[in-house]
C-alpha positions in Angstrom: 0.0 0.0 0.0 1.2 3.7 -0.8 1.7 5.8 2.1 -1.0 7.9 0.9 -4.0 5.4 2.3 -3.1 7.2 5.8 -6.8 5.0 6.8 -5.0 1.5 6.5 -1.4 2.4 7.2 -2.3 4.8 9.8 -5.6 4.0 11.0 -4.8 6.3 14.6 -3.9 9.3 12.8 -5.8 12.7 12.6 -5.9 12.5 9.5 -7.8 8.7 9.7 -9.7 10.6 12.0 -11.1 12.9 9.5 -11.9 10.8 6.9 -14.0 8.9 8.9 -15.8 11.8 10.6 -16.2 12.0 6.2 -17.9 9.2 6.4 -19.7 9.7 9.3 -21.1 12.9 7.5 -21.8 11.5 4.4 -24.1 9.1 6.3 -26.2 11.9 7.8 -26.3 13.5 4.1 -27.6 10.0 2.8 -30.3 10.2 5.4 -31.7 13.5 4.3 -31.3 12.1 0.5 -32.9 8.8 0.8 -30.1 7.3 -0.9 -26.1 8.1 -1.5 -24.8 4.6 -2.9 -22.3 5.8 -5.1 -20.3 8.7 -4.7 -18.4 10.9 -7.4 -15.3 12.1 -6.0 -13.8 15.2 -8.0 -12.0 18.6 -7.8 -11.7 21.8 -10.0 -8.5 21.1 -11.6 -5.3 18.6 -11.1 -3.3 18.3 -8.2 -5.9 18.7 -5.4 -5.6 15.0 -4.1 -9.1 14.1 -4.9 -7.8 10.3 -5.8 -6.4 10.0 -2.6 -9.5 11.5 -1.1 -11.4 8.6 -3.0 -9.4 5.9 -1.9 -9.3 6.6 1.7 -13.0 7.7 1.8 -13.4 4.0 0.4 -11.1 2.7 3.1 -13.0 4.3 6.1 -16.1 3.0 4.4 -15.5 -1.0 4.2 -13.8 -0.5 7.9 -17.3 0.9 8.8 -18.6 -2.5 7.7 -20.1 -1.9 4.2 -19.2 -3.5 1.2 -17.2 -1.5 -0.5 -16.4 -1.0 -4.7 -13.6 1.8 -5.7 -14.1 2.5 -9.3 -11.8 4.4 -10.9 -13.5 6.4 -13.1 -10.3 9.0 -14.1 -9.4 7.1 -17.6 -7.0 10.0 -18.3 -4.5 9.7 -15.6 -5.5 6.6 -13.4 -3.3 6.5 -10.2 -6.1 3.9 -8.1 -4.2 0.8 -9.1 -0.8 2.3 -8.4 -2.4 3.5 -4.9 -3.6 0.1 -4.2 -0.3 -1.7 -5.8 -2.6 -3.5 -7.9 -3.0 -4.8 -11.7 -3.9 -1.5 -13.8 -3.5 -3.8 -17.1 -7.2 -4.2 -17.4 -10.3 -2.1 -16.2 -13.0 0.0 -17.0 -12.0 1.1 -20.7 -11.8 -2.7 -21.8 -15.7 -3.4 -20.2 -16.5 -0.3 -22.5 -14.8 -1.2 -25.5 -14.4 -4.8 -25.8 -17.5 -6.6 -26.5 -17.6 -9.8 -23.7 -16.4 -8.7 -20.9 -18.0 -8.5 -17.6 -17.0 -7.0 -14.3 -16.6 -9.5 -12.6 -13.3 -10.8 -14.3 -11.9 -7.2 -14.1 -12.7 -6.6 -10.2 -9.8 -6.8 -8.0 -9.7 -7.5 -4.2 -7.8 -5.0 -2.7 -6.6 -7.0 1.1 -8.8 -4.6 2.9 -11.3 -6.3 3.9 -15.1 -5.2 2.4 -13.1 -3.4 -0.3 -12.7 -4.5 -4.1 -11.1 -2.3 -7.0 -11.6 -2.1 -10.6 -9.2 -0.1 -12.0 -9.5 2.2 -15.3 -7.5 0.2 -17.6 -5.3 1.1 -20.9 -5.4 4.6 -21.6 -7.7 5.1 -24.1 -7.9 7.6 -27.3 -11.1 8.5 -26.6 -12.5 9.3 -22.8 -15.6 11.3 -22.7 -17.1 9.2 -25.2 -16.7 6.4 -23.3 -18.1 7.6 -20.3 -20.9 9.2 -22.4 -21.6 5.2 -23.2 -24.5 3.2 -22.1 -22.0 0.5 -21.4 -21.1 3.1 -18.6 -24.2 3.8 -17.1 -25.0 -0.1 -17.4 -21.5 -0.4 -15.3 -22.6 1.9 -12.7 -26.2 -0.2 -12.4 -24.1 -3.2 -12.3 -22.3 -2.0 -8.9 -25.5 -0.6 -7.2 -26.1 -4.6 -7.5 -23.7 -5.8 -5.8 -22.0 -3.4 -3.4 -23.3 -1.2 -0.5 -21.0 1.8 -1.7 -19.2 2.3 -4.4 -16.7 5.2 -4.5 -16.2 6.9 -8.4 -12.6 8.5 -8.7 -13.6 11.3 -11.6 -11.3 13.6 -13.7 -11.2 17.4 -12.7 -14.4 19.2 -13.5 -12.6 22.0 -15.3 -10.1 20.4 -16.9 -12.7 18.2 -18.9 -15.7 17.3 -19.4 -15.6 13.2 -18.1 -16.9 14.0 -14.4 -19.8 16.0 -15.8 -21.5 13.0 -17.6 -20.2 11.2 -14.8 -22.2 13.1 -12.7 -25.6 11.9 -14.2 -25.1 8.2 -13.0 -24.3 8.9 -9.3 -26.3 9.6 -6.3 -23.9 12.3 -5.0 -20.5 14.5 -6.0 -17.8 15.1 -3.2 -15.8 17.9 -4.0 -12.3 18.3 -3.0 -10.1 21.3 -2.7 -6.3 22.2 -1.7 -5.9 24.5 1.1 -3.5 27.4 -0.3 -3.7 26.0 -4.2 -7.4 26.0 -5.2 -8.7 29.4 -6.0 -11.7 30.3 -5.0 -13.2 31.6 -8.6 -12.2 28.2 -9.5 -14.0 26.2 -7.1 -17.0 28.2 -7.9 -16.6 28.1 -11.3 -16.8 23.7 -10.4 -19.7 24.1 -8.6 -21.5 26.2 -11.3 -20.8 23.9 -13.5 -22.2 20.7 -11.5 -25.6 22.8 -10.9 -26.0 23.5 -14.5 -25.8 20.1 -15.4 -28.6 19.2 -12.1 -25.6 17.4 -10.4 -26.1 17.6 -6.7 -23.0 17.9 -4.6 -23.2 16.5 -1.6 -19.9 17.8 0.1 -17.0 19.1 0.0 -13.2 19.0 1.4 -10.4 20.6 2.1 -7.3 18.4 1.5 -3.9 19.7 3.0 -4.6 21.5 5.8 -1.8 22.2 8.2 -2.5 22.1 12.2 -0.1 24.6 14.2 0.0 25.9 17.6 -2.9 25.1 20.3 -5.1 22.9 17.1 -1.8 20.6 16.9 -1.5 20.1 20.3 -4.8 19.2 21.0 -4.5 16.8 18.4 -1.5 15.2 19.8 -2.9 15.1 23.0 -6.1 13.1 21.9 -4.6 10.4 19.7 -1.5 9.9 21.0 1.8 10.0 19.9 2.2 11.7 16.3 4.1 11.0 13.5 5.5 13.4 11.5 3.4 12.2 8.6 0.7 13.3 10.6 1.2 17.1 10.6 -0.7 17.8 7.5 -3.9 16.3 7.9 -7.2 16.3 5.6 -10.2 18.3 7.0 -13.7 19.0 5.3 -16.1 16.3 7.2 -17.5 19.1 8.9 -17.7 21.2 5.9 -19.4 18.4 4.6 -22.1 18.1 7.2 -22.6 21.9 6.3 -23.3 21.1 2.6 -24.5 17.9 2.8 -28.5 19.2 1.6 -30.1 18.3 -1.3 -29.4 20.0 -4.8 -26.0 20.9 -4.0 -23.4 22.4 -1.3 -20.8 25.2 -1.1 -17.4 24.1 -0.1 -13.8 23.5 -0.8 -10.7 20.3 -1.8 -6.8 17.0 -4.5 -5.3 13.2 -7.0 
């Protein structure tokens, strides 16, 4: 496992902390919803963690006892498998655009337990259209089936247009954000776009916060001894309870 998936490798930390207080939230926001199954996670451009958000969201979730899918969705720049240290040799793009296949010989266990991965595969020519597929929508169905969450790591909204059509099979979009990197125009231009399209966002997050002075102590104090890893840590859950209402959020968030 990469040293990113703080929730397995780490499962004491702060930041483990947060993701599950993520989860947590995302609970309450599926009980005002009626249902949040599958989960788009995304961000307004590159470089805002929001695969590494996805993965350890999905990691907090199977350890909360549900049976887990992580879907990576990103068939641009797929880093799941290379999180994961799995097989990225076959996935998604080959369930689209081979006729035959079927999920189930592309689904990976991961060694958490509850928590299965299929990966994006090759690196195709063409990715919106592919995701613009009924094969895609059909794939999505497919998990609902067969898995209690499923976690959807998207491309950036702004960079193109994948997590937008996306956005029409899922139940829910978490945005993320990086504290002192995302501008704001640009995470409102992100949300803008997700309410044009009738995309409800369910949350959001901040990814990269740093705790100093009294907020770091307290920390230390409540979980223990701290690793250095542990200095930057991910917030957002609560921002997520705050946004966490039907139709869409405000908020802020990284791959």
């Amino acid at each position: 496992m990469r040293a990113e998936l703080v929730a397995f490798l780490h499962p004491k930390s702060p930041a483990s902390e947060a993701f599950r207080t993520l989860r947590t939230n995302l609970q309450f926001a599926a009980a005002g919803r009626g249902r949040l199954q599958v989960i788009l996670v995304t961000s307004p451009g590159p470089g805002e963690g929001k695969s590494v958000v996805a993965a350890n969201l999905a990691i907090v979730t199977a350890q909360g006892g549900r049976r887990t899918l992580l879907l990576d969705a990103d068939l641009r720049r797929p880093v799941q498998h290379r999180l994961l240290e799995k097989s990225g040799r076959r996935g998604v793009t080959n369930l689209l655009a081979e006729a035959g296949r079927e999920p189930e010989e592309l689904v990976q266990p991961t060694g958490i337990d509850g928590l299965d991965l299929l990966p994006a595969g090759p690196v195709p020519p063409n990715p919106a259209e592919l995701v613009a597929t009924e094969g895609m929508r059909r794939l999505v169905e497919w998990t609902r089936d067969r898995y209690e969450t499923v976690v959807l790591d998207a491309p950036p909204v702004l960079a193109v247009t994948d997590a937008i059509l996306l956005g029409t099979c899922v139940d829910g979009v978490l945005l993320v954000s990086r504290a002192g990197q995302t501008r704001n125009e640009a995470l409102q231009a992100a949300m803008e776009a997700l309410r044009r399209s009738r995309i409800p966002v369910v949350g959001a997050v901040l990814n990269e916060v740093r705790y100093r002075g009294s907020d770091a102590y307290y920390y230390s104090y409540y979980y223990g001894r701290r690793r250095e890893e542990d200095g930057r840590v991910l917030s957002g859950g609560h921002e997520a309870a705050a946004t966490a209402q039907p139709g869409g959020g405000q908020g802020a968030d990284s791959a």
